[in-house]
C-alpha positions in Angstrom: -99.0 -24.8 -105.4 -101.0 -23.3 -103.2 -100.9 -21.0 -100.7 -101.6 -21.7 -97.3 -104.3 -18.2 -96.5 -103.9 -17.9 -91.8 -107.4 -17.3 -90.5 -105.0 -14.3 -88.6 -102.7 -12.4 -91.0 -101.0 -10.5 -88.7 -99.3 -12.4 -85.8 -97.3 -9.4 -84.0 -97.2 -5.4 -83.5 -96.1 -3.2 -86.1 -92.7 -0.8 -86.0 -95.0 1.8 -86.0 -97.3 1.1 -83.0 -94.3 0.0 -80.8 -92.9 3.6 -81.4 -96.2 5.0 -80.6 -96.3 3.4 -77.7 -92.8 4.1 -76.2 -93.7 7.6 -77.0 -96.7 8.2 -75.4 -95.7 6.3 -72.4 -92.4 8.3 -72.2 -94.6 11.2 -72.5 -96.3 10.5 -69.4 -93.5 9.7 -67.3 -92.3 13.4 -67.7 -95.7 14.5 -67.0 -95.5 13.1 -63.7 -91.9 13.5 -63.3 -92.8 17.1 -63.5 -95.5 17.1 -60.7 -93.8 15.3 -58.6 -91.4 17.8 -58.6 -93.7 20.6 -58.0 -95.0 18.7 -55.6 -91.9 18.6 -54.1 -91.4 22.5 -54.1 -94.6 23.3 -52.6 -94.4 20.6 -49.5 -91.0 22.5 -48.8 -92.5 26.1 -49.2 -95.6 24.5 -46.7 -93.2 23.7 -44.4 -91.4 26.8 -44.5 -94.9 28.9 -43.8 -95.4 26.7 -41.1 -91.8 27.3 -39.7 -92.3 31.6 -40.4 -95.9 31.4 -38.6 -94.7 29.3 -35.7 -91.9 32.3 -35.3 -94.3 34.9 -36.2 -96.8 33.7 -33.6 -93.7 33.0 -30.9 -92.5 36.5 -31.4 -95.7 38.1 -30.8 -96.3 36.5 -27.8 -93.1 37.6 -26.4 -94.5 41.3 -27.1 -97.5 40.9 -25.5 -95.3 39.0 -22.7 -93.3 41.8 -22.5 -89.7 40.0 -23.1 -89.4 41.8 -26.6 -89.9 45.3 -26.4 -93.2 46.6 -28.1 -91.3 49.1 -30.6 -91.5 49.7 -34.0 -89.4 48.2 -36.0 -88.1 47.6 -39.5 -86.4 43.9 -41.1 -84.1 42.9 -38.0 -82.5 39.8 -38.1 -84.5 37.7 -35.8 -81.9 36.7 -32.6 -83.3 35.1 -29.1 -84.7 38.3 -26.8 -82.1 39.7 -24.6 -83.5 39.1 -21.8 -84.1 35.6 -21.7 -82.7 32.8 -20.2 -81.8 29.7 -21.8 -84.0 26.7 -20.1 -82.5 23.8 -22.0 -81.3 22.2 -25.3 -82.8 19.7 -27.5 -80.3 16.9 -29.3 -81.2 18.6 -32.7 -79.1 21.6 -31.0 -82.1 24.2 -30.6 -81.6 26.4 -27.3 -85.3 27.0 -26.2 -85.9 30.3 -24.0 -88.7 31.1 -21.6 -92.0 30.0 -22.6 -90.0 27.2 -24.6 -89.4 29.9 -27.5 -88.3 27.8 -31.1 -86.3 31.3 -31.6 -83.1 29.9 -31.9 -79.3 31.3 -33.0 -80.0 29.7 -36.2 -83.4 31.9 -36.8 -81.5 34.3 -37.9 -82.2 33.6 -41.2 -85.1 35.2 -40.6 -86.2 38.8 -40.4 -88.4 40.8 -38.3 -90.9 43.7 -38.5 -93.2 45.4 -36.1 -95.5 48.0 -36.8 -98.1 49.8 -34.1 -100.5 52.1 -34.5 -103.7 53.3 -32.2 -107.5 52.6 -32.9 -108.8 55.5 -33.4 -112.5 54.1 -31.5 -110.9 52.3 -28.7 -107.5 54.5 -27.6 -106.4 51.8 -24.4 -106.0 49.3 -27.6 -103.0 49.5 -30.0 -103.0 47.4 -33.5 -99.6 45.5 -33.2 -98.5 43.9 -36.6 -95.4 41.5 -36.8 -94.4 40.2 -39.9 -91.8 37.6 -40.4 -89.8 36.8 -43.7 -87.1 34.9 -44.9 -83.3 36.3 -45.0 -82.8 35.9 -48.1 -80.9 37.7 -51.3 -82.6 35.8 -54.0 -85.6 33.4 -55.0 -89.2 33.7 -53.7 -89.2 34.8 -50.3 -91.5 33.0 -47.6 -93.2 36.1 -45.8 -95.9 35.7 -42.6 -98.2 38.3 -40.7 -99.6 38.5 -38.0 -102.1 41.3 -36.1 -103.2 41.3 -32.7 -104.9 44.4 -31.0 -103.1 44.7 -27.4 -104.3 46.6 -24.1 -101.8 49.4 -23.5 -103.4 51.2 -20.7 -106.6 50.8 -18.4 -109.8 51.1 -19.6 -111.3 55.0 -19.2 -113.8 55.6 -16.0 -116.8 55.3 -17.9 -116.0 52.2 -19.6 -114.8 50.6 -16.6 -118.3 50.9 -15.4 -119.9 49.0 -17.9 -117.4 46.1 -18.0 -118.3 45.6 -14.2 -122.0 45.7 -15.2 -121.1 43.1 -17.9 -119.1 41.3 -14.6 -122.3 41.2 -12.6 -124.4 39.3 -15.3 
């Protein structure tokens, strides 16, 4: 008898390249499993940046507005000025203030810092720093800055002079 010889001796996959297979393809779905996660984390911690500049930027405007007073001070819990009126309130339950402030009574998870100091070439101007950061105990904290250099006083008499001849022009 003879034996029939196929043109194609192997008709299927091996054990061996089936397990290869299921291997590397499960290694690649924790490999993205993985960066989607961090993606994840770092859309959340982007949107908490944006939320502490937004507040950062909000509470130095009321500063310079003069409806927070312009003193130095050191990781306060962030409340709505005293001063200022409520105007109205959104469905999502934020209170906005004058100047439609997002400083709500839930911002007070986070904390507040300002810091002055004088320019030692240009006394009328004062270096006003806020920094906002997260109230947090644990984990990393979201922290934002911001500086702005603010007219306390009028300008002296001889440099009043040359901003009207910079006026005139």
């Amino acid at each position: 008898m003879r034996r029939r010889v196929s043109s194609n001796p192997r008709s299927g996959f091996s054990l061996m390249e089936i397990i290869l297979a299921t291997a590397m393809l499960m290694g690649s779905v924790i490999v993205l499993a993985r960066l989607a996660g961090m993606g994840r984390t770092q859309a959340n911690r982007a949107e908490l940046l944006s939320e502490a500049q937004l507040v950062c930027e909000t509470t130095m405007t009321e500063i310079v507005l003069g409806i927070r007073p312009l003193d130095p001070v050191e990781n306060l819990p962030l409340l709505p000025p005293e001063n200022a009126q409520p105007v109205a309130q959104t469905e999502e339950g934020s209170i906005f203030y004058q100047e439609q402030s997002p400083i709500n009574e839930q911002s007070a998870r986070w904390n507040y810092s300002v810091s002055t100091g004088q320019v030692p070439e240009h006394p009328e101007l004062e270096v006003v720093t806020v920094t906002v950061a997260e109230n947090r105990e644990s984990g990393r904290l979201v922290r934002f800055s911001l500086t702005r250099w603010i007219r306390t006083s009028n300008p002296q008499p001889s440099q009043q002079g040359f901003l009207q001849m910079g006026a005139l022009r």
